[in-house]
C-alpha positions, 0 to 999 in steps of 0.5 A: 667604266670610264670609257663611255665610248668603248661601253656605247660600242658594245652595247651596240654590238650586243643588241646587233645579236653579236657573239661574246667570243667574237666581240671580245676578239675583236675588242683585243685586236684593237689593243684592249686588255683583258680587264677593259674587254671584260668590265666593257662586256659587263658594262654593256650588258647592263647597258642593253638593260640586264638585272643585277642582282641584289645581294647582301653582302656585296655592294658591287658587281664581282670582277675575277682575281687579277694575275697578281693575286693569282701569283702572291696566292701560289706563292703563299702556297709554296711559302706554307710548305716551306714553314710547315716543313721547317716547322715540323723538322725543328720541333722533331730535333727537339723531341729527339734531343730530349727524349732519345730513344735506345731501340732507335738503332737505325738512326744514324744521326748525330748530334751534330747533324741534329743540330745542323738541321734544327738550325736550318729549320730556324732559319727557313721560319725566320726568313719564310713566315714573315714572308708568309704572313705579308703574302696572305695580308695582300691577299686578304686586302684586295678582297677587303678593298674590293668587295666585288673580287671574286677568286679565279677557279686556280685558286679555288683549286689550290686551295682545296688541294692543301686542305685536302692534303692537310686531312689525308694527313691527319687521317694518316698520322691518327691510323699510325698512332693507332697502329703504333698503340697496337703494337705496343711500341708507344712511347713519349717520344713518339707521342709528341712526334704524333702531336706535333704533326696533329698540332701543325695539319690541325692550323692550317686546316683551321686557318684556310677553313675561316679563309674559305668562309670569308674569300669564297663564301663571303661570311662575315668573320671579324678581322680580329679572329684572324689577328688572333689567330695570327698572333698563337700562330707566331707564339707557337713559332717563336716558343718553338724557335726558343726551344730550338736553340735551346736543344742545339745551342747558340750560333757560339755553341755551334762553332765550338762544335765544330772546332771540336769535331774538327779536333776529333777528326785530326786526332784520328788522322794522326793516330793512323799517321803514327801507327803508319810510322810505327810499321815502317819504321818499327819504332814510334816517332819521337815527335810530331815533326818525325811525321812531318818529314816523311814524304809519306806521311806528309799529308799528316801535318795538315792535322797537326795544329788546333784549327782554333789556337793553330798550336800543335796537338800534345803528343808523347812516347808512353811505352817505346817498345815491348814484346807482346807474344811475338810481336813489339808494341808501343804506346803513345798519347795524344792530347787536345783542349776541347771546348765542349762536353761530349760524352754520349757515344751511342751514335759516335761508336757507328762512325768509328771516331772514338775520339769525338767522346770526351769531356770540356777541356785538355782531354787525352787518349792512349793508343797501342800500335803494333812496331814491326818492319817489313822483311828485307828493307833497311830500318832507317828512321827521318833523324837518319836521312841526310839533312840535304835530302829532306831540304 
């Protein structure tokens, strides 16, 4: 220390037969800190004539991890869950973009959500591996710039905590690749699931091993095997992130997504609309501006104009009406100009949304709806009601 005084003082207090405990207390209520009460209880050992042990492979006396490392070390821990699980949740979209599966009738994705969870996995890796990365280099140099520090117990522990969790995980998923084998459900598809969990477990389990061997153990490992290391880590990443966008589009892509989803949704809100016309009033609106000022159905015109172009959907009266057993029908045809193609329905069929099926642009449909008026009420259309009364 430089404090030869403080030093003089404590090794005074220690031949005297003083306790640690009562020493260090001492020490601490004049105002030392932590670090000055240890290193002056060190000092002053050494001071009072203790051996110091002669070790290979360090050139100076150990001093425990500060707070800080104790802070970036758990705060890389909880930045490796986070890039692990995004890791794993985009290269899982992938694989089911690619490789869908027909028997999978219990998922209830779509596509579009796919896509809205390849995009967030993208953006976890984005803006957490970086950080990742500068976490761990500040970890490596304070044991690389001090060769005397040694690790606290809480991080020794925390990092036994994700290797352990890390091989619980490849036994589990290597007894469910078994299980599914015996079972005869083996498929591509689930293969690359497995493979990529193997893939994900297996790197970090080889990275915090050679970190174990260097920061607790203190073998000699090159710098260099961790740059390499770092950068099949970062190509694995970026393939991965390429991939990504590849299955579920560009930021552009995207947006004309949800313009179409959007489309899709109002076609369906006013195909109910002019069916609820069609019951009240027994005949088809004549236009969309009929809807329009039925105080009823006055929530229609909120999905009456493309959310891109802000021009009205295409509507037109195919059959006026016609008798079909006992009851009158009509026919009418609504139109959109979609930016996409979309035209695998399996999971859009759950949703009841027909519409959200259809090809890259002007796309039409034809509906059926049922003309009837309740009993006893006076059929009387909008283009009936006097223009004072709509105003």
């Amino acid at each position: 220390m430089n404090n030869k005084t403080l030093v003089e003082y404590v090794a005074g207090r220690l031949r005297t037969g003083i306790t640690r405990v009562t020493l260090e207390e001492e020490l601490r209520t004049v105002g030392w800190s932590e670090e000055e009460v240890e290193d002056a209880y060190r000092s002053g050992l050494i001071d009072c004539g203790l051996p110091i042990p002669d070790e290979k492979n360090r050139a100076v006396l150990s001093r425990t991890s500060s707070t800080v490392d104790i802070v970036i070390n758990f705060f890389s821990f909880i930045l490796l869950g986070i890039v692990a699980t995004a890791l794993g949740i985009l290269l899982f979209g992938v694989v089911n973009k690619f490789f869908p599966d027909v028997l999978d009738t219990v998922n209830m994705y779509t596509e579009a959500s796919t896509s809205s969870a390849i995009h967030y996995a993208i953006a976890a890796l984005i803006i957490g591996f970086p950080l990742y990365y500068f976490s761990i280099r500040l970890w490596f140099r304070t044991f690389r710039e001090d060769e005397g520090r040694t690790e606290s117990k809480l991080s020794q522990w925390l990092t036994y905590l994700v290797l352990l969790i890390t091989a619980v995980t490849i036994v589990g998923d290597l007894i469910t690749v078994v299980f599914t084998l015996l079972q005869g459900e083996i498929t591509v598809r689930f293969f690359l699931k497995a493979l990529v969990i193997l893939m994900i477990v297996g790197i970090v389990f080889g990275f915090y091993y050679l970190e174990r061997r260097k920061v607790q153990y203190h073998v000699d490992i090159p710098r260099t095997l961790f740059l390499v290391f770092g950068r099949i880590v970062t190509g694995i990443l970026l393939l991965s992130i390429a991939l990504g966008f590849f299955a579920s589009g560009s930021p552009t892509t995207e947006r004309q997504r949800t313009f179409d989803r959007t489309r899709s949704e109002h076609l369906e809100t006013l195909s109910d609309c002019v069916t609820s016309y069609a019951k009240t009033f027994g005949k088809l609106p004549v236009s969309l501006d009929d809807i329009r000022y039925t105080s009823e159905l006055n929530y229609c015109g909120n999905s009456m104009q493309d959310p891109e172009t802000a021009l009205l959907y295409e509507y037109r009266v195919i059959t006026p009406s016609t008798e079909e057993g006992l009851v009158r029908v009509g026919e009418f045809e609504l139109c959109a100009t979609f930016a996409l193609d979309f035209m695998v329905s399996t999971d859009l069929i759950r949703v009841g949304n027909e519409w959200a099926v259809h090809p890259a642009g002007r796309s039409c449909d034809i509906r059926k709806t049922q003309l009837s008026v309740p009993e006893g009420s006076i059929q009387k259309s909008v283009d009936e009601v006097p223009l004072d009364f709509i105003r």
